[in-house]
C-alpha positions as CSV (number, residue, x, y, z in Angstrom):
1,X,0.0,0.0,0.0
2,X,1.0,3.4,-0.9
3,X,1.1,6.5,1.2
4,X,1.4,9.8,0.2
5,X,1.9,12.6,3.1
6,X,3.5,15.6,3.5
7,X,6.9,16.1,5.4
8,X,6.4,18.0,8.5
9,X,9.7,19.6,10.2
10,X,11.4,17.9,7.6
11,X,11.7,14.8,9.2
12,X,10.6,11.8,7.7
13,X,11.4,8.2,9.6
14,X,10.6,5.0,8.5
15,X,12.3,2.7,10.8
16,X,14.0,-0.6,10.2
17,X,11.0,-2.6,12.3
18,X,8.7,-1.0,9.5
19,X,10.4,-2.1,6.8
20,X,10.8,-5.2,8.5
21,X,7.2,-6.0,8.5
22,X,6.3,-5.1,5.2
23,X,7.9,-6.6,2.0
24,X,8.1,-3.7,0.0
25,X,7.6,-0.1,2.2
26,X,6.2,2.5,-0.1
27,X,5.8,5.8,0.0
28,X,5.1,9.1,-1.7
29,X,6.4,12.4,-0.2
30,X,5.1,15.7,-0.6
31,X,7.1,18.3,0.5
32,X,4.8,21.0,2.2
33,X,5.1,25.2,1.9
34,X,7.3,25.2,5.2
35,X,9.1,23.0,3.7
36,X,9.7,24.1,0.1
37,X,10.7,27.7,2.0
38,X,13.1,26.0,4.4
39,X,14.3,24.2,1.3
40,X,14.8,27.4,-0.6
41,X,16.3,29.1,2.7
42,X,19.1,26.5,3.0
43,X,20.1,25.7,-0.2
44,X,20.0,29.6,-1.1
45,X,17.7,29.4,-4.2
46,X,15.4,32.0,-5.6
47,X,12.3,29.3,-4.8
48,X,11.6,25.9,-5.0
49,X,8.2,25.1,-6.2
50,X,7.6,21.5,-5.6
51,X,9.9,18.8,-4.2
52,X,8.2,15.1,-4.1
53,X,10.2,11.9,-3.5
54,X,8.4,8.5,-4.4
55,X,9.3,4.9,-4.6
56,X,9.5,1.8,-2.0
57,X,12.2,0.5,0.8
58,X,12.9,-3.1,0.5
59,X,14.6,-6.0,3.1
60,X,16.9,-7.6,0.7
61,X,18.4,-10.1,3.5
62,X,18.4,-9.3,7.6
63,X,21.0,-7.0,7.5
64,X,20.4,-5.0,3.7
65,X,17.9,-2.6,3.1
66,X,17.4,-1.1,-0.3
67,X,16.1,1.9,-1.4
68,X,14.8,2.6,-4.6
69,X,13.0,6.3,-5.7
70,X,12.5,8.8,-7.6
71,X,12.8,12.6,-6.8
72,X,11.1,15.7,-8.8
73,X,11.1,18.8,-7.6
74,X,10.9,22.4,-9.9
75,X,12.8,25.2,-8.7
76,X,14.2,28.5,-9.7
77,X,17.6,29.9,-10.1
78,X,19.3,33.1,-11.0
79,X,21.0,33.0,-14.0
80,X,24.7,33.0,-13.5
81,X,25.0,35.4,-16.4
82,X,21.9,37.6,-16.9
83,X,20.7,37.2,-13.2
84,X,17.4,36.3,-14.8
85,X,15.4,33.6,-13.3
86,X,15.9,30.0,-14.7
87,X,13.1,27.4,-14.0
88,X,14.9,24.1,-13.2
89,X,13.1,20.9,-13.4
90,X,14.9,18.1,-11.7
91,X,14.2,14.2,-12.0
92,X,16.4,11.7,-10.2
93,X,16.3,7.9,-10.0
94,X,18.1,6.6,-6.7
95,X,19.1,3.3,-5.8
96,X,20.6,3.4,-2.5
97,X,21.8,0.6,0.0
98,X,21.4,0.8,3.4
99,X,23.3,-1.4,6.0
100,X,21.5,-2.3,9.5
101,X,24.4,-1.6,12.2
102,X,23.2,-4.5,15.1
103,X,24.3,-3.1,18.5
104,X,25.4,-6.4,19.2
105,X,28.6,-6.2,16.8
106,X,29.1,-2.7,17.5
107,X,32.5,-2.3,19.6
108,X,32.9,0.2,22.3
109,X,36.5,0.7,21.9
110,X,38.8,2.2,18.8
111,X,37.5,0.3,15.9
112,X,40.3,-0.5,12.9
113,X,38.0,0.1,9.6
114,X,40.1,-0.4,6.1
115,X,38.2,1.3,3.5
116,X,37.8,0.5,0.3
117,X,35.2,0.8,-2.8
118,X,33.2,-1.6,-1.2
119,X,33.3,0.4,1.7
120,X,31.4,3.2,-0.1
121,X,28.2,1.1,-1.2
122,X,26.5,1.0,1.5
123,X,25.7,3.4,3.9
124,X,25.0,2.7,7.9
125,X,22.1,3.3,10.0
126,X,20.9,1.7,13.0
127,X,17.0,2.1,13.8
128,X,15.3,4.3,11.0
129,X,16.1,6.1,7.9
130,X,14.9,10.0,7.2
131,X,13.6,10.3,3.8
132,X,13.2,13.9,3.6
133,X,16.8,14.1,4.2
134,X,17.1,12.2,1.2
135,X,15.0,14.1,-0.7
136,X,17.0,17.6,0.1
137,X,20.5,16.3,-0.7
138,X,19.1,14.6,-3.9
139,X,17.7,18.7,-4.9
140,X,21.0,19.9,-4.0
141,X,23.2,17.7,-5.7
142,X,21.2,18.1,-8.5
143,X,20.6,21.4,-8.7
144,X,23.3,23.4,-11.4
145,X,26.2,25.2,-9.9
146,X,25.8,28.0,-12.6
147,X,22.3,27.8,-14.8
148,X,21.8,29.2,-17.6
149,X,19.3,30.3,-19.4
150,X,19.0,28.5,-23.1
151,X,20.8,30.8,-25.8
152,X,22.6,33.3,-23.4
153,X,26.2,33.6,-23.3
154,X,28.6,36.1,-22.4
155,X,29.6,37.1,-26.3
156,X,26.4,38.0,-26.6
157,X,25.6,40.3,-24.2
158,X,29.3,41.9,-24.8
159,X,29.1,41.1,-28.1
160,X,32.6,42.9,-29.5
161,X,33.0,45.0,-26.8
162,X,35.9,42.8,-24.9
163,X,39.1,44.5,-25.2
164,X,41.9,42.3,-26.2
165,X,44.1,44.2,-24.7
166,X,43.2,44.1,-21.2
167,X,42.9,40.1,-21.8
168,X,45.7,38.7,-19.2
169,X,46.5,36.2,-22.0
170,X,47.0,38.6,-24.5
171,X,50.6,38.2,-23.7
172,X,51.3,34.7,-24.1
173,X,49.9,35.2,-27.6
174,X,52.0,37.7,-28.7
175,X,55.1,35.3,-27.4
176,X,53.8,32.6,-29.2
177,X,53.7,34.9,-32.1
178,X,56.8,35.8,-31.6
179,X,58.2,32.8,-31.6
């Protein structure tokens, strides 16, 4: 069964015992206005517009949990040339594997941990897993350092106004020139 909610506080748990119980965990997230504000506030964007993360949480063995979703979310950006704002529309399959730290194994003193690539495929956590966490560092990893808006660039704004002169590698062309 499906649920679709809305993320209050930003915080969304689903514990392990959850997931535990059902076969396949799904879910639907709706990001509310608090949150698309606090969104906007943190990741310093003009405004986010929606952000929605959907999919299911799956026990592949006692110890493996795996997450599959999709994230959408439509925000806007100022341009990194005009200033303008740029509507950004972000889809984003993840596939995501979660291992359950048992508190059994877990060592109280100095633990030794060699890492390796296999170290980086899975990620740790002990009783619950916050999906609206997930959903905000999917948005800002996906979200364009420097947007643009389609057909801008900086020749044509300037168009032949840039002074060769005062271009610092003007020099190293005229030694190759020279040479």
């Amino acid at each position: 069964m499906k649920k679709e909610q809305e993320i209050e506080n930003f915080e969304f748990f689903v514990s392990v015992d959850e997931i535990k119980r059902a076969e396949n965990h799904k879910f639907e997230l709706i990001a509310s206005k608090s949150n698309l504000i606090f969104i906007t506030t943190v990741l310093k964007l003009l405004q986010v517009k929606s952000a929605k993360i959907e999919g299911y949480l799956k026990l592949e063995n006692k110890n493996m949990i795996l997450l599959n979703a999709k994230v959408t979310s439509k925000l806007i950006q100022p341009c990194s040339i005009t200033l303008d704002p740029v509507i950004i529309n972000i889809r984003k399959n993840i596939k995501r594997n979660f291992l359950i730290n048992n508190p059994e194994t877990s060592l109280n003193k100095v633990q030794r941990i060699n890492l390796t690539r296999e170290s980086f495929k899975y990620e740790t956590i002990s009783s619950k897993i916050n999906l609206a966490e997930i959903l905000m560092e999917t948005i800002s990893l996906e979200t364009p350092d420097y947007p643009k808006r389609a057909g801008v660039s900086l020749t044509n704004i300037l168009g032949e106004k840039i002074d060769r002169k005062n271009n610092p590698f003007s020099v190293l062309n005229k030694l190759k020139e020279n040479l």
